[in-house]
PDB file of N, CA, C and O in Angstrom, chain B, residues numbered from 101:
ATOM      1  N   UNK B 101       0.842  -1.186   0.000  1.00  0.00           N
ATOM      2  CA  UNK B 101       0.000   0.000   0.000  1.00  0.00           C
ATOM      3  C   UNK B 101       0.885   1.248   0.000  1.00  0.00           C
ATOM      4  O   UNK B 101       2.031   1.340   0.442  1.00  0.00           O
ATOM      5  N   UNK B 102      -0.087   2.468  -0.752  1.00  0.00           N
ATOM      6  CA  UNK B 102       1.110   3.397  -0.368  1.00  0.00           C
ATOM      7  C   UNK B 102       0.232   4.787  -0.033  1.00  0.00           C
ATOM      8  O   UNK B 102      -0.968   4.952  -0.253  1.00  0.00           O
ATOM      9  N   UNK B 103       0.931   5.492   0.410  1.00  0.00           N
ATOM     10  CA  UNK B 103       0.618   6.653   1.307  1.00  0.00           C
ATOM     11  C   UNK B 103       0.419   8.010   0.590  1.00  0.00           C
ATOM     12  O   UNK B 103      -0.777   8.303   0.605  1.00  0.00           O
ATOM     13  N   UNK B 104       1.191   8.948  -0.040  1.00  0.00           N
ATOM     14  CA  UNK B 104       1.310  10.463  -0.119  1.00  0.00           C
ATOM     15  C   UNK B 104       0.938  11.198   1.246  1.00  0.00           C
ATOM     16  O   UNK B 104      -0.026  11.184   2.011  1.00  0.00           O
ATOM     17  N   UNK B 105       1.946  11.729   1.192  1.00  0.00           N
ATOM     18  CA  UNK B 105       1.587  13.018   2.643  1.00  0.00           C
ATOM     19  C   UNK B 105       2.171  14.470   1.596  1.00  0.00           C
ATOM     20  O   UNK B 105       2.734  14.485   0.502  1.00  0.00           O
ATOM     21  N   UNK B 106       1.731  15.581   2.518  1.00  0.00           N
ATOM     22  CA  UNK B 106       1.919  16.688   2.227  1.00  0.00           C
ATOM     23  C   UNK B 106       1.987  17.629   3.866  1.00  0.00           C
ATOM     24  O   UNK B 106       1.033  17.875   4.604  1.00  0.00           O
ATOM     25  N   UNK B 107       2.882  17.858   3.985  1.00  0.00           N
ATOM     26  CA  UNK B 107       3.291  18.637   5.327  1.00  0.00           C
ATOM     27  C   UNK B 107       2.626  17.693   6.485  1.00  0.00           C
ATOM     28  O   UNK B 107       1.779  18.017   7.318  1.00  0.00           O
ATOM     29  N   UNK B 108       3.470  16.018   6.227  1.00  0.00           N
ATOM     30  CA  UNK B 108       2.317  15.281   7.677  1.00  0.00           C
ATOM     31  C   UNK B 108       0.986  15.157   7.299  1.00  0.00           C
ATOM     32  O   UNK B 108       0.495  14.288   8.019  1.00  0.00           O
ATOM     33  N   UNK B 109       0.151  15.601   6.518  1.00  0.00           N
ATOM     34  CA  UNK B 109      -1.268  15.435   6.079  1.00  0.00           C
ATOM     35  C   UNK B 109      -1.378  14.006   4.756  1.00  0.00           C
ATOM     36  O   UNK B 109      -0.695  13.922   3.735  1.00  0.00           O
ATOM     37  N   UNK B 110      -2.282  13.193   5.156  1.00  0.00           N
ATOM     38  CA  UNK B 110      -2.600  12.476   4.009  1.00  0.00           C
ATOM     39  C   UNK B 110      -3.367  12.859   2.860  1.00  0.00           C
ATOM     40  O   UNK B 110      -4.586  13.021   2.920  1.00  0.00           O
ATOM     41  N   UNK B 111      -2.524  13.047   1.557  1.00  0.00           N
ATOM     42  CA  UNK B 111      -3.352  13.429   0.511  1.00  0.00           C
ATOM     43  C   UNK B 111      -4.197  12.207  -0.404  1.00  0.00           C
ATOM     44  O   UNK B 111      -5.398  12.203  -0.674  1.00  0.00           O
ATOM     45  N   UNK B 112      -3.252  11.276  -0.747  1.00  0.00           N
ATOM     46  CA  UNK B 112      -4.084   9.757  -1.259  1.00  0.00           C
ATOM     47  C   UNK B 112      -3.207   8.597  -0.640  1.00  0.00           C
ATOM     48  O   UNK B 112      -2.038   8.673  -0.262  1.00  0.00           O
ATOM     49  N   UNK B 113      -4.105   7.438  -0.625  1.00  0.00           N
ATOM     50  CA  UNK B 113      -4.357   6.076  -0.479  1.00  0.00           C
ATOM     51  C   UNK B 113      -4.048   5.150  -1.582  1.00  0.00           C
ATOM     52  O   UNK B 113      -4.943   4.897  -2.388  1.00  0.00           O
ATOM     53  N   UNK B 114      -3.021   4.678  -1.697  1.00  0.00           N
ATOM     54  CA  UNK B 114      -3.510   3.289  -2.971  1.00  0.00           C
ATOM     55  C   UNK B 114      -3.262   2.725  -1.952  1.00  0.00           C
ATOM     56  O   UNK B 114      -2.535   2.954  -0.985  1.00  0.00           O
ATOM     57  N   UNK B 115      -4.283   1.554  -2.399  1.00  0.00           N
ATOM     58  CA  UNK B 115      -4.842  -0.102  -1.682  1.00  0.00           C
ATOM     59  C   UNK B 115      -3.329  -0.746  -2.174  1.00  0.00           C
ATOM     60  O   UNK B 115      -2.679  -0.233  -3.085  1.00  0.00           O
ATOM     61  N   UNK B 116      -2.827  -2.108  -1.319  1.00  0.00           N
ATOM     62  CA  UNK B 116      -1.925  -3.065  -1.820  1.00  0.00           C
ATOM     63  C   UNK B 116      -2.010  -3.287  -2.981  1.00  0.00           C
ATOM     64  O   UNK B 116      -0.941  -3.311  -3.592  1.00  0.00           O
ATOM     65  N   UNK B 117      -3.608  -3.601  -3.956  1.00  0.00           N
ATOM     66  CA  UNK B 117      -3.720  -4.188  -5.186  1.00  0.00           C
ATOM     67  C   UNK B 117      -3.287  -3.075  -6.381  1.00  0.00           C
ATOM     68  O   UNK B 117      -2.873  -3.297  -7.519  1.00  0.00           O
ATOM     69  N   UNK B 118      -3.561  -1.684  -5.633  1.00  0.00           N
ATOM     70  CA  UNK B 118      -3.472  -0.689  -6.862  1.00  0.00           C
ATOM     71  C   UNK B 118      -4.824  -0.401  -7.330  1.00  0.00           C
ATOM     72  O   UNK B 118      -4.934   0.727  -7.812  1.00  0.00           O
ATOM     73  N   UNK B 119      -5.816  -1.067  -7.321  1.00  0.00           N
ATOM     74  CA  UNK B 119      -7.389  -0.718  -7.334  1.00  0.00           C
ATOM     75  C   UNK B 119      -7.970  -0.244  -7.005  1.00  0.00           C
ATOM     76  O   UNK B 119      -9.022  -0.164  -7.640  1.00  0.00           O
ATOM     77  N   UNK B 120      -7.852   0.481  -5.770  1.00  0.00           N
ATOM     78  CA  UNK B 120      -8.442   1.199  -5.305  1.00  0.00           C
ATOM     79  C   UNK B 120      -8.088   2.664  -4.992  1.00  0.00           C
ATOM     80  O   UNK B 120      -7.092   2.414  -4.313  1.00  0.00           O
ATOM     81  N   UNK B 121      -8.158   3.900  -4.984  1.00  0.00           N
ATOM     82  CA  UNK B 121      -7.604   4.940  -4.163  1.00  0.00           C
ATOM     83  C   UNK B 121      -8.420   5.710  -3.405  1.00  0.00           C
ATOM     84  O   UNK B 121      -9.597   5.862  -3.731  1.00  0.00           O
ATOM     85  N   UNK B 122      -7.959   6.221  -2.430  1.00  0.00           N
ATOM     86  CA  UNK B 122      -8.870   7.072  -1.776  1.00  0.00           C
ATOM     87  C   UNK B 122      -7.888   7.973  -1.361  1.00  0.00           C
ATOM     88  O   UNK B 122      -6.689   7.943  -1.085  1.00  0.00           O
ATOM     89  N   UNK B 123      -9.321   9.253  -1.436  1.00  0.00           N
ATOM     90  CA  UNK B 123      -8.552  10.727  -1.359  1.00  0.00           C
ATOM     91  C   UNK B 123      -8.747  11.033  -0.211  1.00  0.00           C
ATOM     92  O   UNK B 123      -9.417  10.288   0.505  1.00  0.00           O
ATOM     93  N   UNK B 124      -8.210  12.219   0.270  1.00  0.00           N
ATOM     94  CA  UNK B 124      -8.578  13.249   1.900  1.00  0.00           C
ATOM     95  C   UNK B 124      -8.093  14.265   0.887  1.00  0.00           C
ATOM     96  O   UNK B 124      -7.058  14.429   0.242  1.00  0.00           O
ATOM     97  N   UNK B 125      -9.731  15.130   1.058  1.00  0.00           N
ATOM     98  CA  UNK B 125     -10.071  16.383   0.694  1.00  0.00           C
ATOM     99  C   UNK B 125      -9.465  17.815   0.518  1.00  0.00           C
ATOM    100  O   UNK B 125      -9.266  18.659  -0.355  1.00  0.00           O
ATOM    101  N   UNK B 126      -9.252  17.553   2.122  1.00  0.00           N
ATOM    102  CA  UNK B 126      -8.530  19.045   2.782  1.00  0.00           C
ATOM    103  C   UNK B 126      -7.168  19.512   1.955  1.00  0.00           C
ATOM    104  O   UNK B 126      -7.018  20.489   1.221  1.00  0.00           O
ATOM    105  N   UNK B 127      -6.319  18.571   2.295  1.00  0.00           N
ATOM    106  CA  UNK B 127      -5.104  19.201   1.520  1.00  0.00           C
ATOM    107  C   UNK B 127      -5.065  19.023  -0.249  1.00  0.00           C
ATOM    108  O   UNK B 127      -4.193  19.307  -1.070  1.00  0.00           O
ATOM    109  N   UNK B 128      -6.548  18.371  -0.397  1.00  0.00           N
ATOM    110  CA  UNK B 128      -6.055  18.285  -2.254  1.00  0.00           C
ATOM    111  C   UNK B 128      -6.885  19.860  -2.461  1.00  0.00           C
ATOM    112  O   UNK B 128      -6.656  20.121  -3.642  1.00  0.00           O
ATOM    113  N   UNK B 129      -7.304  20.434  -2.173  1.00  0.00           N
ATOM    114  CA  UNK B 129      -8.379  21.614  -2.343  1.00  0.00           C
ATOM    115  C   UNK B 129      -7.057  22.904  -3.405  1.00  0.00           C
ATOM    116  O   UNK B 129      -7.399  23.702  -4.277  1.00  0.00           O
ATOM    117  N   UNK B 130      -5.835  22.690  -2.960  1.00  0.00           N
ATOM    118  CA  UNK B 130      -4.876  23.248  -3.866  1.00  0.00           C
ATOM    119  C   UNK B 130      -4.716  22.631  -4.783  1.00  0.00           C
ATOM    120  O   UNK B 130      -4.128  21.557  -4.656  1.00  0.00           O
ATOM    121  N   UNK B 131      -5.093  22.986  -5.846  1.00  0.00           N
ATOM    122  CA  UNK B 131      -4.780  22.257  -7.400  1.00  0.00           C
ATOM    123  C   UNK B 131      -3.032  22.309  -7.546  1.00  0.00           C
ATOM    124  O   UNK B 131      -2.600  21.173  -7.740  1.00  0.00           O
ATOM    125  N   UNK B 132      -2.319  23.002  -7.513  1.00  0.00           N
ATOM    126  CA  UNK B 132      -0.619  22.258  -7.716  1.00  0.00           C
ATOM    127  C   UNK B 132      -0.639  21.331  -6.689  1.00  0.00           C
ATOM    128  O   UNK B 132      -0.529  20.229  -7.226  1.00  0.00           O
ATOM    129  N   UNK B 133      -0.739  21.186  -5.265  1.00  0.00           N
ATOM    130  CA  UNK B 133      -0.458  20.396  -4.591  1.00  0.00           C
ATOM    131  C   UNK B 133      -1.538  19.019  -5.175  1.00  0.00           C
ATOM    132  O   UNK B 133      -1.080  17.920  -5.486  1.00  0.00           O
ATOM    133  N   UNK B 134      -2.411  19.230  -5.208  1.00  0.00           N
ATOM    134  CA  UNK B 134      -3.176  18.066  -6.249  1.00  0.00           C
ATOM    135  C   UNK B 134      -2.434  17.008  -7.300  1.00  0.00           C
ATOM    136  O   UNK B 134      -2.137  15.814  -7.266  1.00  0.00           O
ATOM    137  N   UNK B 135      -2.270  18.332  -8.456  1.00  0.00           N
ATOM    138  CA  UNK B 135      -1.225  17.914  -9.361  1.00  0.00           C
ATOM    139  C   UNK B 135       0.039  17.266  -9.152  1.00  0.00           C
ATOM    140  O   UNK B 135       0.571  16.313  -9.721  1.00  0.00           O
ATOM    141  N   UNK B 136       0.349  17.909  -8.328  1.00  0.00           N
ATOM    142  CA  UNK B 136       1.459  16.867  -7.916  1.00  0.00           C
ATOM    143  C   UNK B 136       1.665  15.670  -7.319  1.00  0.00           C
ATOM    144  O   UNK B 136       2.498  14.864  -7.734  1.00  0.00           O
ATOM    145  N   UNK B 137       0.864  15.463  -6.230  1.00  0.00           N
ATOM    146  CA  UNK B 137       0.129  14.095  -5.818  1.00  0.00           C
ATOM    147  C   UNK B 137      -0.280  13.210  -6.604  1.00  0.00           C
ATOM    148  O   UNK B 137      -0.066  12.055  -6.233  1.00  0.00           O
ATOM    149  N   UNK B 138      -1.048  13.418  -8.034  1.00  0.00           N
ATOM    150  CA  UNK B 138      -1.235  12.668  -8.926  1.00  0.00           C
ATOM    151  C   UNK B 138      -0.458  12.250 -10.001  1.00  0.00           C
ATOM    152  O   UNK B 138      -0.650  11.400 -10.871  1.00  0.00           O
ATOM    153  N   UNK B 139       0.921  13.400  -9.652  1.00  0.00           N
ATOM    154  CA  UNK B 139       1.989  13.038 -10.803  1.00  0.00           C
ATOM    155  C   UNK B 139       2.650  11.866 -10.270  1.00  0.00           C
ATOM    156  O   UNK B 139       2.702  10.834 -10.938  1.00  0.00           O
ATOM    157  N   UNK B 140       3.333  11.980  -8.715  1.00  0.00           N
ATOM    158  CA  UNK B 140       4.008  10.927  -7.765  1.00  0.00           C
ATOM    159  C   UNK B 140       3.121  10.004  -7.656  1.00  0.00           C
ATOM    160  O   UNK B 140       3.574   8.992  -7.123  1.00  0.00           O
ATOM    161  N   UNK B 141       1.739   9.931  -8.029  1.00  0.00           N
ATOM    162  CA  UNK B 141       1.238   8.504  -8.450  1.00  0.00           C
ATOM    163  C   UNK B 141       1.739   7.719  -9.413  1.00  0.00           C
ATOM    164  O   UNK B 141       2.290   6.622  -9.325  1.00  0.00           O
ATOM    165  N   UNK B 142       1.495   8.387 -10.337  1.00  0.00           N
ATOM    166  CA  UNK B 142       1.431   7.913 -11.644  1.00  0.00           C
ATOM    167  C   UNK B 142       2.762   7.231 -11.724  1.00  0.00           C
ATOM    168  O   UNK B 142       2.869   6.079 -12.145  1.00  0.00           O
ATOM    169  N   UNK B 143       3.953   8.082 -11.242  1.00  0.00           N
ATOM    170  CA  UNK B 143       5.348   7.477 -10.756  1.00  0.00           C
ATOM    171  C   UNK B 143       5.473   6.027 -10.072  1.00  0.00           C
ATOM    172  O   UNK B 143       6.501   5.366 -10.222  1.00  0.00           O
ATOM    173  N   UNK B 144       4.377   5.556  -9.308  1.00  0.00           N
ATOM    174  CA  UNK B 144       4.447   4.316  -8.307  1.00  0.00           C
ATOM    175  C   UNK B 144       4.622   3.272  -9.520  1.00  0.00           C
ATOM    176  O   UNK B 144       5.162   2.282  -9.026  1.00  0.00           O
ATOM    177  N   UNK B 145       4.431   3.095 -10.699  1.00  0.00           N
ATOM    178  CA  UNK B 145       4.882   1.310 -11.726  1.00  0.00           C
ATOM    179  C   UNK B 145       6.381   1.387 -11.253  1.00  0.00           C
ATOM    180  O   UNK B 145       6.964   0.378 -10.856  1.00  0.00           O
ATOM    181  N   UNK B 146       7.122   2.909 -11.322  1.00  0.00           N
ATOM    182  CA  UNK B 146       8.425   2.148 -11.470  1.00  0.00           C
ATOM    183  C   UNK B 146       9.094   1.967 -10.498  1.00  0.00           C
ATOM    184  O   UNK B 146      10.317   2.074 -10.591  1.00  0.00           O
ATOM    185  N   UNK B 147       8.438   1.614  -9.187  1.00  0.00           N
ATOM    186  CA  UNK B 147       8.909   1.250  -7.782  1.00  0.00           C
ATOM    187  C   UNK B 147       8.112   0.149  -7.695  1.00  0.00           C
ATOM    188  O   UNK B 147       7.798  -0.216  -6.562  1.00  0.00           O
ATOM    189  N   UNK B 148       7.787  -0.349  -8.461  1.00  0.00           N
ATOM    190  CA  UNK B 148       6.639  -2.197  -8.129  1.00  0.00           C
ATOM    191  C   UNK B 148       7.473  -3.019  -9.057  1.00  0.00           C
ATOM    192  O   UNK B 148       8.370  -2.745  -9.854  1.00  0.00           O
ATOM    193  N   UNK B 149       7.074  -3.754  -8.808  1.00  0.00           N
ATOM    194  CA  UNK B 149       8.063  -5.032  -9.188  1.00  0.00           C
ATOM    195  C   UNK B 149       6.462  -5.652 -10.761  1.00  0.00           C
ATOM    196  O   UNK B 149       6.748  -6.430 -11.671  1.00  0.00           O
ATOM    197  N   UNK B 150       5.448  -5.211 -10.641  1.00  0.00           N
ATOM    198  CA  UNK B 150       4.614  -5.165 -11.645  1.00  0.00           C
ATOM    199  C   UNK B 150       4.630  -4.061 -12.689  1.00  0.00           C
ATOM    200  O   UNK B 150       4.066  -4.038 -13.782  1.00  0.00           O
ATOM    201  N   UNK B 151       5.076  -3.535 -12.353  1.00  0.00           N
ATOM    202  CA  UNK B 151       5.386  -2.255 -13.254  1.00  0.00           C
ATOM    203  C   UNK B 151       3.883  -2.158 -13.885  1.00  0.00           C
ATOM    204  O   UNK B 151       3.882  -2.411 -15.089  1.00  0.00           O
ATOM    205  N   UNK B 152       2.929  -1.927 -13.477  1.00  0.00           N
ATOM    206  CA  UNK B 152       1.629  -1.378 -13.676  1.00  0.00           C
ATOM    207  C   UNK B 152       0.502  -1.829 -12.851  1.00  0.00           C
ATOM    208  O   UNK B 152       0.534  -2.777 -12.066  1.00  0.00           O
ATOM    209  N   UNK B 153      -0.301  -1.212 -13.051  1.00  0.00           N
ATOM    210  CA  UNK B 153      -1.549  -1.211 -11.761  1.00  0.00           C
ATOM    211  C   UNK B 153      -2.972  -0.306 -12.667  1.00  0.00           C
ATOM    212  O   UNK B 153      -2.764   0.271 -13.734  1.00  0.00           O
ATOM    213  N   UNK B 154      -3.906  -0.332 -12.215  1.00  0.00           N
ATOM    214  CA  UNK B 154      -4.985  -0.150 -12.683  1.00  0.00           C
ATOM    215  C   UNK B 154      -6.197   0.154 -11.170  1.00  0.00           C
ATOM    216  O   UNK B 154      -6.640  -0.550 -10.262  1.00  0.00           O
ATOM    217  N   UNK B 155      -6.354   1.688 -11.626  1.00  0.00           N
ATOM    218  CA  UNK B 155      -7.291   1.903 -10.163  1.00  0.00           C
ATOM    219  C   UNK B 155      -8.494   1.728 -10.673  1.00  0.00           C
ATOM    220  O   UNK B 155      -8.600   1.910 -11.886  1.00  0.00           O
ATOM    221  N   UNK B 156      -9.585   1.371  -9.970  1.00  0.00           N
ATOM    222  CA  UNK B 156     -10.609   0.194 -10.681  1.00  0.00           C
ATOM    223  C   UNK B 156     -11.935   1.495  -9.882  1.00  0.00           C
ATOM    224  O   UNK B 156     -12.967   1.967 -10.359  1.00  0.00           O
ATOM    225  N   UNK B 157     -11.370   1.660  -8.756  1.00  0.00           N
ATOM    226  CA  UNK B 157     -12.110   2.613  -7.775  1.00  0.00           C
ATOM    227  C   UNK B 157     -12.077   4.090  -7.032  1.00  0.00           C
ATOM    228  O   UNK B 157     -11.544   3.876  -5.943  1.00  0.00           O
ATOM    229  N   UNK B 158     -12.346   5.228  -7.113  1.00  0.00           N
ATOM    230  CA  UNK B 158     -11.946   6.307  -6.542  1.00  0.00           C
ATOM    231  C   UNK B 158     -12.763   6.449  -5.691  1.00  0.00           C
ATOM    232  O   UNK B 158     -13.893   6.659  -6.132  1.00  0.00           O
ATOM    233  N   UNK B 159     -12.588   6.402  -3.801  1.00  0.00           N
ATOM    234  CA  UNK B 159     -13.603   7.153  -3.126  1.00  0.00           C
ATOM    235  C   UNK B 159     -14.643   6.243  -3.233  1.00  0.00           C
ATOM    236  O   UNK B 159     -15.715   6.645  -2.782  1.00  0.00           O
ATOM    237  N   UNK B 160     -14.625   5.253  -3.652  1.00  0.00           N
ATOM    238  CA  UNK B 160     -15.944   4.008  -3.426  1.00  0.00           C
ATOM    239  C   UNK B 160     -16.687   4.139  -4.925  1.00  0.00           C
ATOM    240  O   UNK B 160     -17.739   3.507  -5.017  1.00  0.00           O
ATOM    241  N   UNK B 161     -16.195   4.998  -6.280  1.00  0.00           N
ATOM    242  CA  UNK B 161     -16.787   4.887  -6.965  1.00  0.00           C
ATOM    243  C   UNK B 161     -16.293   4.946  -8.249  1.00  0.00           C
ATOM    244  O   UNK B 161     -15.614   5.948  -8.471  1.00  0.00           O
ATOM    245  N   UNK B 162     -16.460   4.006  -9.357  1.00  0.00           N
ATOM    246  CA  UNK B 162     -15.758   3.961 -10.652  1.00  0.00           C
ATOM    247  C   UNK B 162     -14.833   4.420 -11.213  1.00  0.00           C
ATOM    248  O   UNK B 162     -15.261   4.606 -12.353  1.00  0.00           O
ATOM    249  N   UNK B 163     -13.337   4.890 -11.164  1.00  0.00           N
ATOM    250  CA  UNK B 163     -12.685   5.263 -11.850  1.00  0.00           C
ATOM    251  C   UNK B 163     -12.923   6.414 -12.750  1.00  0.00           C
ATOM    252  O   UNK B 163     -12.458   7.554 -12.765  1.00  0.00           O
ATOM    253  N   UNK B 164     -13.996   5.637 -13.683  1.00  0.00           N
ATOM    254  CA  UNK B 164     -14.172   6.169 -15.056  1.00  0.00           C
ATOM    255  C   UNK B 164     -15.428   7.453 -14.552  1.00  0.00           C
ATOM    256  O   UNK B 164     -15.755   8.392 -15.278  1.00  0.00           O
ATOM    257  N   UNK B 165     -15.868   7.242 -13.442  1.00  0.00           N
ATOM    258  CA  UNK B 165     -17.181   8.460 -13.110  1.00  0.00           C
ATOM    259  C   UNK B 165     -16.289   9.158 -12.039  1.00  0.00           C
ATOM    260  O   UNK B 165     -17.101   9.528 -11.191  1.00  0.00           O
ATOM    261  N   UNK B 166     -15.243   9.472 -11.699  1.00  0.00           N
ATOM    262  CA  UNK B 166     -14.499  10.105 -10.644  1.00  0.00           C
ATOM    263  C   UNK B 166     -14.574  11.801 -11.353  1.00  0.00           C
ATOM    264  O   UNK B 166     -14.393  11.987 -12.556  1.00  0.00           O
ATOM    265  N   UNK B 167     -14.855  12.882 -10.416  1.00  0.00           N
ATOM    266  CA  UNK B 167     -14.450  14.159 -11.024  1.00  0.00           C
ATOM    267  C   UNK B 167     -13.048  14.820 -10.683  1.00  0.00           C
ATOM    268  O   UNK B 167     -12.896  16.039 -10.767  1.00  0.00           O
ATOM    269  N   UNK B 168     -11.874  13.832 -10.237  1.00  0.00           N
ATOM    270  CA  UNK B 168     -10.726  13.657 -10.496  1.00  0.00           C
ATOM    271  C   UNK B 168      -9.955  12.836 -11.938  1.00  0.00           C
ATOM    272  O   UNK B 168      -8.752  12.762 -12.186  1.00  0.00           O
ATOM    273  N   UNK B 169     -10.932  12.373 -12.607  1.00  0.00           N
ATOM    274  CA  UNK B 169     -10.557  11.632 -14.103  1.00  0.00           C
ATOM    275  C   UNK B 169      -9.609  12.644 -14.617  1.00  0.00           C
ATOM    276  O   UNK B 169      -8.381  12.562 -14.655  1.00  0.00           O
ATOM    277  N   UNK B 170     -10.327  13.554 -14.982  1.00  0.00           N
ATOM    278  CA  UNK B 170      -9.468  14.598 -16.195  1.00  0.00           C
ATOM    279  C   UNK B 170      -7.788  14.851 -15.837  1.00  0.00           C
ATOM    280  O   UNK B 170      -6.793  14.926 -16.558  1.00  0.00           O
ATOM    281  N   UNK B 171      -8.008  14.944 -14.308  1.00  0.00           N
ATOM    282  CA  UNK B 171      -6.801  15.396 -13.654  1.00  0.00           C
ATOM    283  C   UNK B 171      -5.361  14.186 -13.747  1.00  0.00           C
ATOM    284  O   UNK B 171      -4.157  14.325 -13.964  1.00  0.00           O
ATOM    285  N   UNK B 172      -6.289  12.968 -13.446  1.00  0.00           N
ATOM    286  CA  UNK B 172      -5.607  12.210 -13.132  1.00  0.00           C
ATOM    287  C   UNK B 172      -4.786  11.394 -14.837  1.00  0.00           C
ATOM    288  O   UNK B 172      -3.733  10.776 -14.990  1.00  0.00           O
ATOM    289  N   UNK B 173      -5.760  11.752 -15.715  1.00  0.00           N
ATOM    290  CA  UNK B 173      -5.034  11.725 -17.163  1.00  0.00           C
ATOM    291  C   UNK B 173      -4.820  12.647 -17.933  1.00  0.00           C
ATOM    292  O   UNK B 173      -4.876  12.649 -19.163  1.00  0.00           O
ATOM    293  N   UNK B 174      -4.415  13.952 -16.801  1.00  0.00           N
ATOM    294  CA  UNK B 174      -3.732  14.998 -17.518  1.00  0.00           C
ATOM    295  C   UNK B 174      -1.956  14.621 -16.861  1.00  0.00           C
ATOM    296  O   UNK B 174      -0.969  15.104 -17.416  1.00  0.00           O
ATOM    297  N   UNK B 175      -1.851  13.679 -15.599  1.00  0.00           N
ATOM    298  CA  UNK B 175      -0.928  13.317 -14.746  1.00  0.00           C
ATOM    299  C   UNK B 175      -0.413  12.194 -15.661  1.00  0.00           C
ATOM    300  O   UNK B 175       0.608  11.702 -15.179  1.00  0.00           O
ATOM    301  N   UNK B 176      -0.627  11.863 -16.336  1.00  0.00           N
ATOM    302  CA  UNK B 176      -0.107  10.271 -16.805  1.00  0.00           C
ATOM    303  C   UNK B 176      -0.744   8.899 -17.690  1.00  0.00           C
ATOM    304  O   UNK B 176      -0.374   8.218 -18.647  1.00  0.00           O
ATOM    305  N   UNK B 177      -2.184   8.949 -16.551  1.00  0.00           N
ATOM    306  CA  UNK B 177      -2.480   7.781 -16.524  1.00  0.00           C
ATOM    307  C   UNK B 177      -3.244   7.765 -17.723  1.00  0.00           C
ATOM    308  O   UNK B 177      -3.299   8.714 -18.506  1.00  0.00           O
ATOM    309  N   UNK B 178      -4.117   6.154 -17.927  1.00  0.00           N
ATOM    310  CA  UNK B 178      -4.339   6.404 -19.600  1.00  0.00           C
ATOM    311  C   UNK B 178      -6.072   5.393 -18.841  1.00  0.00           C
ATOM    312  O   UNK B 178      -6.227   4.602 -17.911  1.00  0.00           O
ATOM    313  N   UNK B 179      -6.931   5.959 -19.779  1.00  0.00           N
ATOM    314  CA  UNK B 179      -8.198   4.779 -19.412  1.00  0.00           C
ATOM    315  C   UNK B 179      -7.860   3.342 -20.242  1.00  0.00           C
ATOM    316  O   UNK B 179      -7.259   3.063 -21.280  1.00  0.00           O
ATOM    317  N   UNK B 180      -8.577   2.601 -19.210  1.00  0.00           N
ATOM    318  CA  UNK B 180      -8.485   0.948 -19.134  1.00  0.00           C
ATOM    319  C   UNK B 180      -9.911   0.606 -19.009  1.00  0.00           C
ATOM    320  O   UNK B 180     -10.842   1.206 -18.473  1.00  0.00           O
ATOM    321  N   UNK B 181      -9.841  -0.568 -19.672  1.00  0.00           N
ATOM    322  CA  UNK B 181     -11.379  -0.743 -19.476  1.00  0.00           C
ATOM    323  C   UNK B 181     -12.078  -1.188 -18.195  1.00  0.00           C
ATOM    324  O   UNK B 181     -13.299  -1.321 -18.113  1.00  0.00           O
ATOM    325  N   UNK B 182     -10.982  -1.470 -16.930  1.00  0.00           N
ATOM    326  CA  UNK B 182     -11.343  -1.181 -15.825  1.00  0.00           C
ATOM    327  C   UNK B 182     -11.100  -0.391 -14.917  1.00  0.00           C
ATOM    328  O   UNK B 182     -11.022  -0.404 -13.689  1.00  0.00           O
ATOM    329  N   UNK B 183     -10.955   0.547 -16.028  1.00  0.00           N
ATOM    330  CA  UNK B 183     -10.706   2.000 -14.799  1.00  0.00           C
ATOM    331  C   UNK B 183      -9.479   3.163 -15.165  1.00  0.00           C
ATOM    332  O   UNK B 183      -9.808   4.084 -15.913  1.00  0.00           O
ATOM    333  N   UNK B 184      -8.325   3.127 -14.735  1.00  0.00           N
ATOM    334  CA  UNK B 184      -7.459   4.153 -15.098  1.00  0.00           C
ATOM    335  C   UNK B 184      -6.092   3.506 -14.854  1.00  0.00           C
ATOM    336  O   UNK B 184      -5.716   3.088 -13.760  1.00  0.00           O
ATOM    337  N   UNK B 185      -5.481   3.475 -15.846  1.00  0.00           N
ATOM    338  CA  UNK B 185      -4.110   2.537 -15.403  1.00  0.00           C
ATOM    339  C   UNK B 185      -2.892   3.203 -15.482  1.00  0.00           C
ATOM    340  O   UNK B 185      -3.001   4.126 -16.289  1.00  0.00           O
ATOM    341  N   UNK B 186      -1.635   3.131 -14.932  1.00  0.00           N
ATOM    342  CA  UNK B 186      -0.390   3.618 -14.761  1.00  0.00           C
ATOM    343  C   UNK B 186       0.600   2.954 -15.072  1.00  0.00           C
ATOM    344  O   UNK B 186       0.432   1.801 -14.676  1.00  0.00           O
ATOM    345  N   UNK B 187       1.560   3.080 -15.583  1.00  0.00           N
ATOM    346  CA  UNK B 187       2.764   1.732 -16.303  1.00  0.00           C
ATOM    347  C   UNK B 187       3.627   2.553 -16.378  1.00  0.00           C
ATOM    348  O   UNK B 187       3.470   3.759 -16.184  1.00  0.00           O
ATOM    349  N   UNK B 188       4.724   1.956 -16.694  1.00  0.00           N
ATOM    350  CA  UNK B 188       6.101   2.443 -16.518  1.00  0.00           C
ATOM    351  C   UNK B 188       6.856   1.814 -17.411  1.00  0.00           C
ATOM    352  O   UNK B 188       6.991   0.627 -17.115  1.00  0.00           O
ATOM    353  N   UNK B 189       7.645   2.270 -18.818  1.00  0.00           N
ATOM    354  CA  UNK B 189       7.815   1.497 -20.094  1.00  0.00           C
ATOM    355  C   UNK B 189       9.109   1.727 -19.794  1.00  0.00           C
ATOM    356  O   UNK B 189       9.780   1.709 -20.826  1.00  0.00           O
ATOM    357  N   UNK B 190      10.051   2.035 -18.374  1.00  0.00           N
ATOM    358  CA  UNK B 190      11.194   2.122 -18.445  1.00  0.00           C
ATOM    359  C   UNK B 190      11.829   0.813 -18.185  1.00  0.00           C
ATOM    360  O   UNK B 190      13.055   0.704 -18.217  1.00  0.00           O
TER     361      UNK B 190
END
């Protein structure tokens, strides 16, 4: 599983599987600090030994219906047909 903090504050959640994420609100409410949180996501394939992952869930709800989508594939990630996926072609 992995964490993001921002000054000690939790900004996102990925689950062990990579399927899931969950946000805390408060500190994403700054769009650079946002952006950036979702860039150092998108970064996590090339620290896994899978070198890709696929978030299936945002916040308890579809990926593909999240009103973090746009953001999160302006960061990297690309749609999957289960959701939003991240890879690392290095």
């Amino acid at each position: 599983a992995w964490v993001f903090l921002y000054q000690g504050r939790p900004l996102l959640y990925l689950g062990s599987s990579g399927r899931h994420l969950t946000t805390f609100p408060a500190p994403l409410s700054d769009q650079n600090i946002r952006l950036a949180a979702f860039a150092a996501l998108s970064d996590v394939p090339r620290r896994m030994r899978r070198r890709t992952f696929v978030i299936e869930k945002i916040d308890g709800i579809p990926a593909s219906e999240s009103p973090i989508l746009v953001e999160l594939l302006q960061c990297g990630f690309v749609t999957d047909y289960r959701g939003i996926a991240a890879e690392s072609f290095a």
